[in-house]
PyMOL CGO cylinders between C-alpha atoms (Angstrom):
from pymol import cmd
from pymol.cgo import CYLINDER

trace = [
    CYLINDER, -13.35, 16.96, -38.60, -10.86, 15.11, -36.50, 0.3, 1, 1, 1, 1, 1, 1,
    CYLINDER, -10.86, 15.11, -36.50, -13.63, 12.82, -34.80, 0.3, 1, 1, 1, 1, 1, 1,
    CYLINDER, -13.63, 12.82, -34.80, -15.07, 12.10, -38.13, 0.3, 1, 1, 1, 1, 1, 1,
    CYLINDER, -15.07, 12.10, -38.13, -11.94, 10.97, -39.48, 0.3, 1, 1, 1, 1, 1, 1,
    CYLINDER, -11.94, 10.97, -39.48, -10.90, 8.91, -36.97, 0.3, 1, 1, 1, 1, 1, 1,
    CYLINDER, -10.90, 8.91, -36.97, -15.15, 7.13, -36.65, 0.3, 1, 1, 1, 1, 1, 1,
    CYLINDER, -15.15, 7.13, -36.65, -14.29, 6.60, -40.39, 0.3, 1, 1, 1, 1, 1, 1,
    CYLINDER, -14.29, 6.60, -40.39, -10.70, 4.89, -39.99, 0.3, 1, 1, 1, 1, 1, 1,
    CYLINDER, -10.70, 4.89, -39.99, -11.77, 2.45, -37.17, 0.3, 1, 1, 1, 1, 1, 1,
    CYLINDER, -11.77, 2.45, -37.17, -15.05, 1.78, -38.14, 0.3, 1, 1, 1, 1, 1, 1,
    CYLINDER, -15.05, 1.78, -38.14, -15.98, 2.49, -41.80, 0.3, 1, 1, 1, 1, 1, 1,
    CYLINDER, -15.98, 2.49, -41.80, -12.72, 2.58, -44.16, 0.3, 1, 1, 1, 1, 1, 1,
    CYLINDER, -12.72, 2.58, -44.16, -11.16, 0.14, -42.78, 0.3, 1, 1, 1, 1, 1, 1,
    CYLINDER, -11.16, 0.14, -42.78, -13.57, -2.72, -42.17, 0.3, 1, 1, 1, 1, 1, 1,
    CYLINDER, -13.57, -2.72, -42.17, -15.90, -1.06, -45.44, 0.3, 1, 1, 1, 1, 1, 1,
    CYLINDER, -15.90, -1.06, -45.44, -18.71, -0.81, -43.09, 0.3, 1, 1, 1, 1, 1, 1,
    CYLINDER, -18.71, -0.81, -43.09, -17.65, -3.15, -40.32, 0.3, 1, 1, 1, 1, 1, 1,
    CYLINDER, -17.65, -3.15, -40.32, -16.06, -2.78, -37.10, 0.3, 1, 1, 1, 1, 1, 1,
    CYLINDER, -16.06, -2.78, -37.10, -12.48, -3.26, -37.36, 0.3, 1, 1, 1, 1, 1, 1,
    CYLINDER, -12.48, -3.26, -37.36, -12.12, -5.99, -34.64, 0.3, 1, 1, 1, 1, 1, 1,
    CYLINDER, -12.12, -5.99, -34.64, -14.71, -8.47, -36.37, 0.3, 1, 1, 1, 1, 1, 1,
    CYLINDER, -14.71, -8.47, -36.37, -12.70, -8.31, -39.77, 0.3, 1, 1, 1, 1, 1, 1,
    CYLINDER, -12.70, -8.31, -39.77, -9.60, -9.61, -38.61, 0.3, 1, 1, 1, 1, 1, 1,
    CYLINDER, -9.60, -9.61, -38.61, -9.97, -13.42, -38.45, 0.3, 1, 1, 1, 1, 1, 1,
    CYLINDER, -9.97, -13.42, -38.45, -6.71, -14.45, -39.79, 0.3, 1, 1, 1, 1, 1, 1,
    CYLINDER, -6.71, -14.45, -39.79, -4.45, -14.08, -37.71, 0.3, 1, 1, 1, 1, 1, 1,
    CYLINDER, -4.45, -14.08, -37.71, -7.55, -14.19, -34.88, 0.3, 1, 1, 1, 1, 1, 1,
    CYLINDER, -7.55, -14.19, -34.88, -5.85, -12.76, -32.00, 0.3, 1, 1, 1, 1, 1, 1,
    CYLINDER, -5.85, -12.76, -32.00, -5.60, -10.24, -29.10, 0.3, 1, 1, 1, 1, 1, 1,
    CYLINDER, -5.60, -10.24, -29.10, -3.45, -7.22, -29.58, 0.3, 1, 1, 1, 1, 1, 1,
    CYLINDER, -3.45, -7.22, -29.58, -3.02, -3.18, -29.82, 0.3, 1, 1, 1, 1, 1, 1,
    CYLINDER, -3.02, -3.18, -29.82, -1.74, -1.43, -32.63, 0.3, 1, 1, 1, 1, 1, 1,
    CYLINDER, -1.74, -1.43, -32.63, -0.98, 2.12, -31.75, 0.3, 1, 1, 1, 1, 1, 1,
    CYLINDER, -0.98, 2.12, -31.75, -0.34, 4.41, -34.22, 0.3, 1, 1, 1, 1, 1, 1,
    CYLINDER, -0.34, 4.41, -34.22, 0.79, 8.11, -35.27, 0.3, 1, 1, 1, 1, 1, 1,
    CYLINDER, 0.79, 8.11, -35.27, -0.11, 10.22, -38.25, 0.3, 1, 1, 1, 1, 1, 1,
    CYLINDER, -0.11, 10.22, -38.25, -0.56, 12.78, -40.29, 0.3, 1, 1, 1, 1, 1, 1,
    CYLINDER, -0.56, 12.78, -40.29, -2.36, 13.87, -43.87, 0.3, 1, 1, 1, 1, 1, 1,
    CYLINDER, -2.36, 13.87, -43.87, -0.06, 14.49, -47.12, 0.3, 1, 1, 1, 1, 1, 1,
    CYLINDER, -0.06, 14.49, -47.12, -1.69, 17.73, -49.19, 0.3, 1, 1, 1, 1, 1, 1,
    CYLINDER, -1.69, 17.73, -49.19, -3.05, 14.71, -51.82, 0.3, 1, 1, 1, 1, 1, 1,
    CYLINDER, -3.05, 14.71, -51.82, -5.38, 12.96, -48.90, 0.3, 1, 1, 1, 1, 1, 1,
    CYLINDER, -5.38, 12.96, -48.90, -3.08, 9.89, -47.96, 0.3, 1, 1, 1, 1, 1, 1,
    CYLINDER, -3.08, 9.89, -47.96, -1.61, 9.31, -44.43, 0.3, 1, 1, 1, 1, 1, 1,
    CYLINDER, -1.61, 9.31, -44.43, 1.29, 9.26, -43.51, 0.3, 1, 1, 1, 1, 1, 1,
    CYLINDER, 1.29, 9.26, -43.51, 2.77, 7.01, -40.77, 0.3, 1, 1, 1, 1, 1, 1,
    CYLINDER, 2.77, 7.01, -40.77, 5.25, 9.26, -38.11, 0.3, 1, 1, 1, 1, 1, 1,
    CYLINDER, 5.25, 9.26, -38.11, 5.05, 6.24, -35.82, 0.3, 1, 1, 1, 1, 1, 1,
    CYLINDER, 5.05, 6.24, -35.82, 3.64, 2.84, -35.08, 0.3, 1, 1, 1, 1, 1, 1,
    CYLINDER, 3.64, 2.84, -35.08, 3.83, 0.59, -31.84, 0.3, 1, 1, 1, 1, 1, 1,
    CYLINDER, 3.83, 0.59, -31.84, 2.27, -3.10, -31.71, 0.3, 1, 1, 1, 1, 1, 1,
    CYLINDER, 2.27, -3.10, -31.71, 2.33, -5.85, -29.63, 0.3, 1, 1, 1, 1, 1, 1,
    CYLINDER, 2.33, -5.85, -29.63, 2.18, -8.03, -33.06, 0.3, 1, 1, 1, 1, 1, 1,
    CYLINDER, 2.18, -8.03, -33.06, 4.06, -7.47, -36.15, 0.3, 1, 1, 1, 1, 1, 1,
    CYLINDER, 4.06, -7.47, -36.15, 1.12, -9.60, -37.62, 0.3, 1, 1, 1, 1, 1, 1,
    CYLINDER, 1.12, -9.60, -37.62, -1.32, -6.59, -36.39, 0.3, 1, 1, 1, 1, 1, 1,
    CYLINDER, -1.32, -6.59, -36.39, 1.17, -3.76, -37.41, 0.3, 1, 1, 1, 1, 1, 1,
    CYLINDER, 1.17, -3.76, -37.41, 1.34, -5.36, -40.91, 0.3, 1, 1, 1, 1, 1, 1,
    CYLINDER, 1.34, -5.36, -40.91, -2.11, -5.25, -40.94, 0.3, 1, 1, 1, 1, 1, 1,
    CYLINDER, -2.11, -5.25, -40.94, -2.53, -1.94, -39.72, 0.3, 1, 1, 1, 1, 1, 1,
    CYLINDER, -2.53, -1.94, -39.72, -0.21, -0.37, -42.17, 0.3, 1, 1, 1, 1, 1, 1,
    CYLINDER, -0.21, -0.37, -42.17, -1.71, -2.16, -45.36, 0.3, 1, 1, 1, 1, 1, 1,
    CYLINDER, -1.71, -2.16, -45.36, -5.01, -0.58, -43.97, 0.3, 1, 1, 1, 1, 1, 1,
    CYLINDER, -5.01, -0.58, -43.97, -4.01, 2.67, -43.54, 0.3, 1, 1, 1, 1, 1, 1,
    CYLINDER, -4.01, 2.67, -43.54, -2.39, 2.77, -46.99, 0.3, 1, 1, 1, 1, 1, 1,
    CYLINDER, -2.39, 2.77, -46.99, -5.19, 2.43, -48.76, 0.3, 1, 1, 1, 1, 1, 1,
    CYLINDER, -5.19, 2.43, -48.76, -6.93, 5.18, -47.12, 0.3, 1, 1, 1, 1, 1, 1,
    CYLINDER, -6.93, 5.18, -47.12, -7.18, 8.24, -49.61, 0.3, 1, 1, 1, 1, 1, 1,
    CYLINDER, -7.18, 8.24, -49.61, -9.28, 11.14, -47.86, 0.3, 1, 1, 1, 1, 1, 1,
    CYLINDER, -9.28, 11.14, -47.86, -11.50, 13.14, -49.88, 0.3, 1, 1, 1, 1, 1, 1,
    CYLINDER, -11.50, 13.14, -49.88, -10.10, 17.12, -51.01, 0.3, 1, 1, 1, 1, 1, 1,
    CYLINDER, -10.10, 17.12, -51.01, -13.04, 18.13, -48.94, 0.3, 1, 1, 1, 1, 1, 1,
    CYLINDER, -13.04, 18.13, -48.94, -10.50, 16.91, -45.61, 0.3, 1, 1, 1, 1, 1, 1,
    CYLINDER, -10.50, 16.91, -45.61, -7.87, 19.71, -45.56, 0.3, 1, 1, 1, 1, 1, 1,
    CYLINDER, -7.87, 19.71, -45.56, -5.01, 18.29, -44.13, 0.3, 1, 1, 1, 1, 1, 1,
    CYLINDER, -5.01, 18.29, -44.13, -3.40, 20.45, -41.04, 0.3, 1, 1, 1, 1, 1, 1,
    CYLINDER, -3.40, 20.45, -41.04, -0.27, 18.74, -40.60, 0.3, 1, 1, 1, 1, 1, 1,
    CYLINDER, -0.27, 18.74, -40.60, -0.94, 17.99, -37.29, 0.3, 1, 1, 1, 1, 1, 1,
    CYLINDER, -0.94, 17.99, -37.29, 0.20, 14.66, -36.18, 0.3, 1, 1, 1, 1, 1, 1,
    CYLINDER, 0.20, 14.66, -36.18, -2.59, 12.39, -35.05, 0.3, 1, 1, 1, 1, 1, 1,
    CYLINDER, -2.59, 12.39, -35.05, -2.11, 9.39, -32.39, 0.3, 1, 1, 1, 1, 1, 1,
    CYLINDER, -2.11, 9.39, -32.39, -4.99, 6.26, -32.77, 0.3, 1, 1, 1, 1, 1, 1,
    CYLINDER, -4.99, 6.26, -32.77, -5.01, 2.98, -30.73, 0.3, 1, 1, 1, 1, 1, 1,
    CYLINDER, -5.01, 2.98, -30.73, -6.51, 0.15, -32.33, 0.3, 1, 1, 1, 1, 1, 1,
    CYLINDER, -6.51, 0.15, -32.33, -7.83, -2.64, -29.75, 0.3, 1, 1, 1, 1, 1, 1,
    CYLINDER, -7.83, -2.64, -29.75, -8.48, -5.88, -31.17, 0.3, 1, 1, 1, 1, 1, 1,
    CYLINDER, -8.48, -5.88, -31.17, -9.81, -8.75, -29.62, 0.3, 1, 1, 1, 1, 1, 1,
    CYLINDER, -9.81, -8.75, -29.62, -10.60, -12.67, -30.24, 0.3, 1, 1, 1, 1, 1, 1,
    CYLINDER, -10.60, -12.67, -30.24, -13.66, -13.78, -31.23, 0.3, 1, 1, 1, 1, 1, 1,
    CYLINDER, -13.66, -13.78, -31.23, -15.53, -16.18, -29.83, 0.3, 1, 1, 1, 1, 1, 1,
]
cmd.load_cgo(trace, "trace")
């Protein structure tokens, strides 16, 4: 369930069905966002941490992640869940 969560944070729910690093195009630049988490009993994460080598990128990160609401199907185990996000310039 873990693996599936995490294929639908960086790929699907937050790019709605693009990869992450082609949605970002303002501001278009290099950078990791490294982030930990974990599930509130009504679906919605909740930051523990967050590390960035932009504050542009860890803005963006956050407003992503807060619009995530997981489904009651994804039983939240408290367990505290650690995801880098790469992104990269475009050509």
């Amino acid at each position: 369930m873990l693996t599936l969560f995490l294929a639908l944070v960086s790929s699907e729910v937050l790019s709605q069905g693009k990869p992450v690093k082609t949605e970002i195009q303002q501001p278009n630049m290099d950078g990791l966002v490294e982030v930990s988490f974990k599930i509130d009993a009504t679906g919605k994460i909740q930051i523990v941490h967050i590390n960035s080598t932009s504050p542009q990128l860890t803005e963006y990160v956050v407003n992503k992640l807060s619009k995530i609401k997981l489904s009651n199907d994804t039983a939240p185990d408290g367990k505290v869940v650690t995801y880098r996000f790469v992104f990269k310039k475009q050509a």
